[in-house]
Structures are given as structure tokens and as C-alpha cells.
DOKE-974499 format. One record per residue (C-alpha): x, y, z; residue in three letters. Coordinates in steps of 0.05 Angstrom, whole numbers, plus 32768, in hexadecimal, padded with zeros to 4 digits. Each point is the difference from the previous one (the first is absolute). Layout:
# DOKE-974499
@X:X, Y:Y, Z:Z, residu:Ala
...
//
This chain:
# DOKE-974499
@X:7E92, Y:81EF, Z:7F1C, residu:Unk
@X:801B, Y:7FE3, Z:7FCB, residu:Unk
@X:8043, Y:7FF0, Z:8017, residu:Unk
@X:7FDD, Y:7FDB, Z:8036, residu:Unk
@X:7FD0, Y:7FD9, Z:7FCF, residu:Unk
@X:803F, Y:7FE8, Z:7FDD, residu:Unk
@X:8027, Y:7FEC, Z:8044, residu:Unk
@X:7FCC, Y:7FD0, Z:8012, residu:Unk
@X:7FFF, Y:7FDF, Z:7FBE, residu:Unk
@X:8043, Y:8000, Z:8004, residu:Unk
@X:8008, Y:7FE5, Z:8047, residu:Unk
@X:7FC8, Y:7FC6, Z:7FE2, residu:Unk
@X:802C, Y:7FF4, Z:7FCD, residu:Unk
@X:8045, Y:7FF4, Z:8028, residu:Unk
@X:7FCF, Y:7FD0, Z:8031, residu:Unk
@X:7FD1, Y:7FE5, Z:7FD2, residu:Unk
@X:8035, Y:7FC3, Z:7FF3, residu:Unk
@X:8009, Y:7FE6, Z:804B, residu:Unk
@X:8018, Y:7FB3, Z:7FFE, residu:Unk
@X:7FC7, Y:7FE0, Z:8014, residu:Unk
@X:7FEE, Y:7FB9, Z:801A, residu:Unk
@X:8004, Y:7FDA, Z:7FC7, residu:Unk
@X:8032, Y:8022, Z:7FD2, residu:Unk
@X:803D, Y:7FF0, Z:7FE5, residu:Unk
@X:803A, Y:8018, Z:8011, residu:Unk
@X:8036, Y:7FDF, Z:7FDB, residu:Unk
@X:8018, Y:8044, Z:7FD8, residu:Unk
@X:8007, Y:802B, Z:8041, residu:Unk
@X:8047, Y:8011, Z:8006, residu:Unk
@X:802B, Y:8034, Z:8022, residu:Unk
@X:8047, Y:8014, Z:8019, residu:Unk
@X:8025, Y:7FEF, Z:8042, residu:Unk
@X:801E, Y:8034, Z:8021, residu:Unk
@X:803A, Y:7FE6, Z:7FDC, residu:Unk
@X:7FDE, Y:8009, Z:7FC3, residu:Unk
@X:7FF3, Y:7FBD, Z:7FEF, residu:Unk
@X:7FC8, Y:7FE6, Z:7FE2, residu:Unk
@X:7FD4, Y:7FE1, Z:8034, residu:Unk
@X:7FBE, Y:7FD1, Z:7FE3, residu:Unk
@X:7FCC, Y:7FDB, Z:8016, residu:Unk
@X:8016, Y:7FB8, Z:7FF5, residu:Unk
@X:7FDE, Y:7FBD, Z:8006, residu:Unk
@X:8015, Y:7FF4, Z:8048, residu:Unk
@X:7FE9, Y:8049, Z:8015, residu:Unk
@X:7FC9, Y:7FF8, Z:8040, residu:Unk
@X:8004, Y:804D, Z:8011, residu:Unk
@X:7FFD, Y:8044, Z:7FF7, residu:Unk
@X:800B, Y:8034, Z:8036, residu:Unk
@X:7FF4, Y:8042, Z:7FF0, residu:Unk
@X:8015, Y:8039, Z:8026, residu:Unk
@X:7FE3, Y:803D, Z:7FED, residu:Unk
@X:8022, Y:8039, Z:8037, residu:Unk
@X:8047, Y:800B, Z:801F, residu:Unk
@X:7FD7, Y:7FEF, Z:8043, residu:Unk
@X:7FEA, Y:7FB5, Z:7FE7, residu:Unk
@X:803E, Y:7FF4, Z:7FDB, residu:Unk
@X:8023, Y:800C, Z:8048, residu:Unk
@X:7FD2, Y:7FCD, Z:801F, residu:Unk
@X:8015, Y:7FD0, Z:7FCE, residu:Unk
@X:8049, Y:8015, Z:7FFB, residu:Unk
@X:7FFA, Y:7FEC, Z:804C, residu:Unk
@X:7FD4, Y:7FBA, Z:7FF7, residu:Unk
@X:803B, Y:7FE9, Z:7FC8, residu:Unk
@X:802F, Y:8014, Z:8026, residu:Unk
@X:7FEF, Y:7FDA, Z:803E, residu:Unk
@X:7FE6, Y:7FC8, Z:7FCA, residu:Unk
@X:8035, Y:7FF9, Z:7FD0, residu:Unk
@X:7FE0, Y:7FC6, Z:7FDC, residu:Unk
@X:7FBF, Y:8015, Z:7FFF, residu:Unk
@X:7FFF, Y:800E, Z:7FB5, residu:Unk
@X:8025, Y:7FC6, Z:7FEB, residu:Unk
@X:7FD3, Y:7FCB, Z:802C, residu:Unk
@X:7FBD, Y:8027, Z:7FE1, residu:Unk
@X:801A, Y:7FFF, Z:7FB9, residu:Unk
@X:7FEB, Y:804E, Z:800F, residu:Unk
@X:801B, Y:8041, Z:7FD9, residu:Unk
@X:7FFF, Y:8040, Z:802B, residu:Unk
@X:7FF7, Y:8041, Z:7FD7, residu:Unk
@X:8002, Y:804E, Z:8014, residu:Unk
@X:7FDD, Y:8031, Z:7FE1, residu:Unk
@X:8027, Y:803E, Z:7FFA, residu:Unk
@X:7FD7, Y:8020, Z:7FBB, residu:Unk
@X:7FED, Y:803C, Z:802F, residu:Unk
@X:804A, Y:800B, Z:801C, residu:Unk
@X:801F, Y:8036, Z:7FC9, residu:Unk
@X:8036, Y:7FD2, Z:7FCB, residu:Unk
@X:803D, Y:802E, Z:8022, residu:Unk
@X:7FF2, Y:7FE8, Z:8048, residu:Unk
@X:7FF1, Y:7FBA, Z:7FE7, residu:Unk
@X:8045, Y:7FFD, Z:7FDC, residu:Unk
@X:8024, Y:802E, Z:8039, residu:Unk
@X:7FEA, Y:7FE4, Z:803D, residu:Unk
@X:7FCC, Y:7FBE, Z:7FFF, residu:Unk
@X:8025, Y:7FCF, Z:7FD2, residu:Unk
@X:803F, Y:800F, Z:801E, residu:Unk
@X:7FE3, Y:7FEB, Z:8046, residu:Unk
@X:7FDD, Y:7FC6, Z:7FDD, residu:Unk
@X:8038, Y:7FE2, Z:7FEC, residu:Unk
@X:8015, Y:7FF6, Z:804B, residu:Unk
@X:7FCF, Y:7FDB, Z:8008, residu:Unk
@X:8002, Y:7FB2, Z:8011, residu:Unk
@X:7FC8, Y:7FE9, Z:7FCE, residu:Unk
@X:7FED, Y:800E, Z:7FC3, residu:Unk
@X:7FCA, Y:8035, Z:7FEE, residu:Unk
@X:7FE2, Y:8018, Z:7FC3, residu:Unk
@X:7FEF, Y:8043, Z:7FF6, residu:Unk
@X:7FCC, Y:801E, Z:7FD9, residu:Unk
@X:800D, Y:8047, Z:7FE7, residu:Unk
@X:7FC7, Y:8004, Z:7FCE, residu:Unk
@X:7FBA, Y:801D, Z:8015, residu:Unk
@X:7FDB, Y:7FD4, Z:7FCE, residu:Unk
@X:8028, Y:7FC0, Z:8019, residu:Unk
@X:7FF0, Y:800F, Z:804C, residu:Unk
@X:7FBE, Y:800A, Z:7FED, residu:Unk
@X:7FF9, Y:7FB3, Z:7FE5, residu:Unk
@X:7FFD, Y:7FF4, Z:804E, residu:Unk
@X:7FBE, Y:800A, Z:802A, residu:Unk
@X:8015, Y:8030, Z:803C, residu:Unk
@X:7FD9, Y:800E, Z:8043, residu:Unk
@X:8022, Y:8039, Z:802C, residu:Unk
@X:803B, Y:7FEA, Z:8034, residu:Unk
@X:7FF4, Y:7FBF, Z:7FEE, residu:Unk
@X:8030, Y:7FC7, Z:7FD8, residu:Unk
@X:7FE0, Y:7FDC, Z:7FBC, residu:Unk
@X:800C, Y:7FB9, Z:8002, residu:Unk
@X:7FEF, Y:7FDC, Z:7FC5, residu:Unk
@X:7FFC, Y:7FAE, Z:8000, residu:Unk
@X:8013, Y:7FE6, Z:7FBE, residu:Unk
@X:8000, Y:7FBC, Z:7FE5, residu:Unk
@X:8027, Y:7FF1, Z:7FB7, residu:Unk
@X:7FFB, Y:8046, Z:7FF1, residu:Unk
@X:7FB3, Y:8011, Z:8013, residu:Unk
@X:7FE5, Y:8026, Z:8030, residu:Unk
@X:7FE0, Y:7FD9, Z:803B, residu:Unk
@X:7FF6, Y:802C, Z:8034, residu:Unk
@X:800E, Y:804A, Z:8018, residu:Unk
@X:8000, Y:8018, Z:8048, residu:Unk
@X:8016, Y:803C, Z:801E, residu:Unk
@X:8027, Y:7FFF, Z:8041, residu:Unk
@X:8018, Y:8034, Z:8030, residu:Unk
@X:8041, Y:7FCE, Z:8006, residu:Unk
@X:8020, Y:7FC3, Z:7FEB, residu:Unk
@X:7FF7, Y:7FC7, Z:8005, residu:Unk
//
């Protein structure tokens, strides 16, 4: 019983700091699958979050048809892979991230994915404007 009392706090904890309309987010920062820094800049209009291997797919395939989607929107895509374990991340995900034709960040960290609001087999799209949150919707697809 107790373990369970201290899973939800926990679990409240990791999702009790979800960007929310009206914050900030000019320190939120994470690595390309290249392992360069990625940041939310000035200019940055979107967020896409994909949250499953099945909704990163469907927006492997949007980019791909779309190749300047991200550029035109001013829009950073990121993957959360926090649940994947850190061997088949390194092993197997980056490597076939790195084929890809856009750039991506990926979030490894539990408490970093869980900055992002999440609804299930859906994609988070958050609207910024210089740096603040404006709007959040979440989408079974792009656009």
C-alpha cells in the first residue's frame, strides 16, 4: 500500500510541471538525434510531440511527404523515447534517427517528457509565440 501511495505522488510529481498556456519556455532545451542542442528560439511557432513509435511513424510519414513543413511553421518536432530502455535507444533508435531527412529532438528523460501534456494516440501541438505558450491541442495527425 505504501509503495502505491508513493507512486502516485510520484507520478504527480513528474506531471505536476506540464507547460501550460501561458508559460515560458525560453530554458527548454534538448538534443538532436545528433546530439545537438536543440532550443526554443524567438522564431519557434511549434512543438510537436510524439509520444509512441505508432505517432512518431505518422509523423515520420507527414515530414516526409512535407519536407518543409517544419521550416515554413518555425516548428520543432520531438520524440519521446524516456520509456524505451537507454541500450535500445543508443543501439537501435538514434541510429535510425539519424537517417532521417529532418531534424528531431529526442527526449530521453521521464521528467523532461513529462513537461508536455499527453492524451493517448494522439500528437501534442503546442502554439508558441516569443517563447510563451499560446495554445495546446492534441491531434491524431499533422497538420
Amino acid at each position: 500500500m505504501k509503495f502505491l501511495v508513493s507512486m502516485l505522488l510520484l507520478s504527480g510529481l513528474l506531471f505536476a510541471n506540464q507547460f501550460k498556456v501561458g508559460d515560458t519556455l525560453s530554458n527548454f532545451s534538448c538534443e538532436n538525434q545528433f546530439e545537438k542542442k536543440m532550443v526554443v528560439s524567438q522564431t519557434t511557432k511549434k512543438i510537436i510531440v510524439a509520444f509512441s513509435k505508432e505517432k512518431g511513424e505518422v509523423i515520420k510519414q507527414f515530414l516526409d511527404k512535407n519536407p518543409n513543413y517544419l521550416k515554413d511553421q518555425n516548428a520543432l518536432y520531438l520524440a519521446d523515447v524516456s520509456s524505451a530502455p537507454a541500450f535500445v535507444t543508443s543501439m537501435f533508435m538514434i541510429p535510425k534517427f539519424k537517417s532521417y531527412s529532418f531534424e528531431m529532438g529526442v527526449i530521453k528523460d521521464e521528467a523532461k517528457a513529462g513537461q508536455f501534456p499527453k492524451k493517448d494516440d494522439m500528437v501534442t501541438v503546442i502554439s508558441i509565440e516569443n517563447q510563451v505558450v499560446k495554445n495546446i491541442e492534441f491531434k491524431p495527425t499533422l497538420p
